[in-house]
C-alpha positions as CSV (number, residue, x, y, z in Angstrom):
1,X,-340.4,53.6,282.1
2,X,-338.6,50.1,282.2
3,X,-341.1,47.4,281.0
4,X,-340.5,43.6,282.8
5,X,-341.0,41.1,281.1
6,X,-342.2,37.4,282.9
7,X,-340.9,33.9,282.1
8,X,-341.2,30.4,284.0
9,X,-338.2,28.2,284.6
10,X,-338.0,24.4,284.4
11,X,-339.7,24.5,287.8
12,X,-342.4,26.7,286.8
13,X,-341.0,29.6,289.7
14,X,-341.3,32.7,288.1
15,X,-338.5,35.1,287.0
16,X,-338.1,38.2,285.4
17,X,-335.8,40.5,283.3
18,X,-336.4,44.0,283.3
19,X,-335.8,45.6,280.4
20,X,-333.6,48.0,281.3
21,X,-329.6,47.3,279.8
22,X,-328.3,47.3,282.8
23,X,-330.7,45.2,284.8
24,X,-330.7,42.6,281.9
25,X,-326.4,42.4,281.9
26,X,-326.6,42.1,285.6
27,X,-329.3,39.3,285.3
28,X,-327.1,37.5,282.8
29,X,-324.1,37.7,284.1
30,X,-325.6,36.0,287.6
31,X,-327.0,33.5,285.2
32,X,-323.8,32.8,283.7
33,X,-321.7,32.8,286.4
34,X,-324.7,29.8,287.9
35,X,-324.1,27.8,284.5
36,X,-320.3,28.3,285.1
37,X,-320.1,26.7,288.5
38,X,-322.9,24.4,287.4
39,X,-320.9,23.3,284.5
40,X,-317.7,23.0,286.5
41,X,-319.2,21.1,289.1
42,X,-320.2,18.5,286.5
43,X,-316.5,18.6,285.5
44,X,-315.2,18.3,288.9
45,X,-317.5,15.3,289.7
46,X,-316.1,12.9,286.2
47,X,-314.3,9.8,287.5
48,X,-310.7,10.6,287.4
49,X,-311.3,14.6,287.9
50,X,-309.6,14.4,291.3
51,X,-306.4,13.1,289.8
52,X,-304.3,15.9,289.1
53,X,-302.3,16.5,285.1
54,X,-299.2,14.3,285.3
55,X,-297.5,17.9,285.2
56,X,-299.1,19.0,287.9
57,X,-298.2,15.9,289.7
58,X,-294.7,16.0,289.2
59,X,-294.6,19.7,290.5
60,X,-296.5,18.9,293.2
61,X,-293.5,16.4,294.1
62,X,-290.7,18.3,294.1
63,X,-292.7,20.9,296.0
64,X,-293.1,18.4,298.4
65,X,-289.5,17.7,298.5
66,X,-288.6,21.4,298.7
67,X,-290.9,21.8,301.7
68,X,-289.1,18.5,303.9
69,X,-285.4,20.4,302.6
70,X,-287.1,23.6,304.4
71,X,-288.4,21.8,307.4
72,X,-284.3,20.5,307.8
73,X,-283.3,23.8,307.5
74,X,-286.1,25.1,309.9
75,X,-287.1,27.4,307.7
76,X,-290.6,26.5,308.7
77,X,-292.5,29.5,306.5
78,X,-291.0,28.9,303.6
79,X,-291.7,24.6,304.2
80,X,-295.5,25.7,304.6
81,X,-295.3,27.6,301.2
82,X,-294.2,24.9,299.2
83,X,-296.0,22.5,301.4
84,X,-299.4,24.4,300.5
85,X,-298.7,25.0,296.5
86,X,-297.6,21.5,296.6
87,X,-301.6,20.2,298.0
88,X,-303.0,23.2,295.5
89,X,-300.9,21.9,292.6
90,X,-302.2,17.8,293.6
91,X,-304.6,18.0,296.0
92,X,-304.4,14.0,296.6
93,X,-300.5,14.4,297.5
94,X,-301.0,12.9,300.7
95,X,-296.9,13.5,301.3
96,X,-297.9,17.0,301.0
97,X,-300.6,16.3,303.3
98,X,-298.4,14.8,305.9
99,X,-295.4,17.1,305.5
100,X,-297.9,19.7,306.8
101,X,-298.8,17.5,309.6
102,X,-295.3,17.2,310.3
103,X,-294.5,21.0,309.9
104,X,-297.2,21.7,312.2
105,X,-296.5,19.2,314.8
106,X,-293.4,20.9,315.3
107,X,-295.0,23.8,315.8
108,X,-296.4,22.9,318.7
109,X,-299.8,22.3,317.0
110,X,-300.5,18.5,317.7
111,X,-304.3,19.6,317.1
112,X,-304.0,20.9,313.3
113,X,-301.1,18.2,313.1
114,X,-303.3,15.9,314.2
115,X,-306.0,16.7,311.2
116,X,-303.1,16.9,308.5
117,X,-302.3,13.3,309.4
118,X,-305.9,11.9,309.1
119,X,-306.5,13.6,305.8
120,X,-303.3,12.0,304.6
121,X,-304.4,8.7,306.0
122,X,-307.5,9.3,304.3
123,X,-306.1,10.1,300.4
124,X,-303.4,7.4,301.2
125,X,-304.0,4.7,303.8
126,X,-300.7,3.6,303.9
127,X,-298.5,6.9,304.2
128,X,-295.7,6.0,306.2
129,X,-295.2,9.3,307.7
130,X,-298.9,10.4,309.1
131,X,-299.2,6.4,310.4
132,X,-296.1,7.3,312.7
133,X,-296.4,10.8,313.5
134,X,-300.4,10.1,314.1
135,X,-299.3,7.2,316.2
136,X,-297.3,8.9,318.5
137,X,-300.3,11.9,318.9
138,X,-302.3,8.8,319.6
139,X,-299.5,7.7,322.3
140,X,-299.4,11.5,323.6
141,X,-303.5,11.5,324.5
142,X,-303.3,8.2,326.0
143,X,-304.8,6.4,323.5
144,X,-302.8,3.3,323.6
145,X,-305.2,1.1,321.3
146,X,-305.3,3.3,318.2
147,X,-301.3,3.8,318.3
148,X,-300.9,-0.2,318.7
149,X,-303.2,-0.4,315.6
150,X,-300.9,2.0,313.7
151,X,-298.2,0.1,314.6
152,X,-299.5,-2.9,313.5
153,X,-300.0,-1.5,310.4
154,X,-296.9,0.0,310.1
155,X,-294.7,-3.0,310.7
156,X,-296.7,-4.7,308.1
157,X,-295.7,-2.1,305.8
158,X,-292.1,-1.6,306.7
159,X,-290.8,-3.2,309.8
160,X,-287.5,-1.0,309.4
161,X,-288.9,2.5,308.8
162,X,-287.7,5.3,311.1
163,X,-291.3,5.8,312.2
164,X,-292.7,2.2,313.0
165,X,-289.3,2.0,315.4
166,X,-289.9,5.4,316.9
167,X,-293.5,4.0,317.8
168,X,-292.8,0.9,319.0
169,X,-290.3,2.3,320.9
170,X,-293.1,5.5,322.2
171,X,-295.4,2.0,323.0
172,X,-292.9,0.3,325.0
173,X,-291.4,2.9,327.3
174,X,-295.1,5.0,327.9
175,X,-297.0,3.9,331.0
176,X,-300.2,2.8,330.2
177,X,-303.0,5.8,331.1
178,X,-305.5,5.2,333.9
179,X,-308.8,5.5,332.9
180,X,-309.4,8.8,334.3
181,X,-306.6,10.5,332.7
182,X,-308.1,9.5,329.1
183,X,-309.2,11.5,326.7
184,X,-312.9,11.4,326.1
């Protein structure tokens, strides 16, 4: 016969342990693994915690660069590979971020594409690449005003880049959209 035995928490809810070895193991190893994610939680949430090792960041680079040399060779699984261990490795890579974008806009998926570029825009404001590609998304919904605002930003940033002419050129020869043929 297993006795229990009863003990309050910090909240003064009720808990028990049964006595029984494995009952008590089972018990403690749920409350360990609760003080592990609590404790890494805490971890995750320091100032600076976000910012990967300098290591890390430096493999998370040439990841990055190994995923565009992919996307050349149109080797697209392989890009997404090293374009995902590149965002595990630095999760605030946001050239990581919008090589994905990039790889998946080519794909044919301007809606996931579309989400890559924003979370790159997000981590980096200024990232050349989703501020282009996003633009010309923008361009392709007929939303007009948010790819002007991108380009504004873009020539502000680098009047010469590849992607601010690409938009400005996208701006100039698309008709404007009628108002029934926006998107919502």
């Amino acid at each position: 016969m297993s006795k229990k035995v009863s003990r309050l928490d910090e909240n003064q809810r009720g808990w028990s342990i049964a006595s029984s070895p494995q009952t008590g193991l089972f018990s403690m190893g749920k409350a360990f693994s609760h003080l592990f994610f609590c404790l890494l939680l805490v971890f995750a949430l320091q100032p600076g915690a976000a910012q990967a090792a300098p290591e890390l960041a430096q493999v998370s680079v040439k990841l990055t660069e190994k995923g565009l040399a992919e996307i050349g060779r149109k080797d697209f699984a392989k890009a997404q590979r090293y374009l995902e261990e590149a965002m595990v490795a630095n999760p605030a890579n946001a050239d990581a971020i919008a090589a994905l974008g990039h790889l998946h806009e080519i794909k044919g998926n301007t809606s996931l594409a579309r989400k890559y570029y924003a979370s790159a825009l997000t981590v980096d404001p200024v990232n050349i690449l989703a501020l282009g590609h996003l633009g010309l998304i923008e361009i392709g919904l007929g939303n007009r005003d948010a790819a002007a605002d991108r380009l504004r930003r873009l020539q502000t940033l680098c009047p010469t880049c590849g992607e601010t002419t690409a938009l400005q050129s996208a701006l100039s020869t698309s008709s404007p959209a009628t108002p029934s043929a926006r998107a919502p």
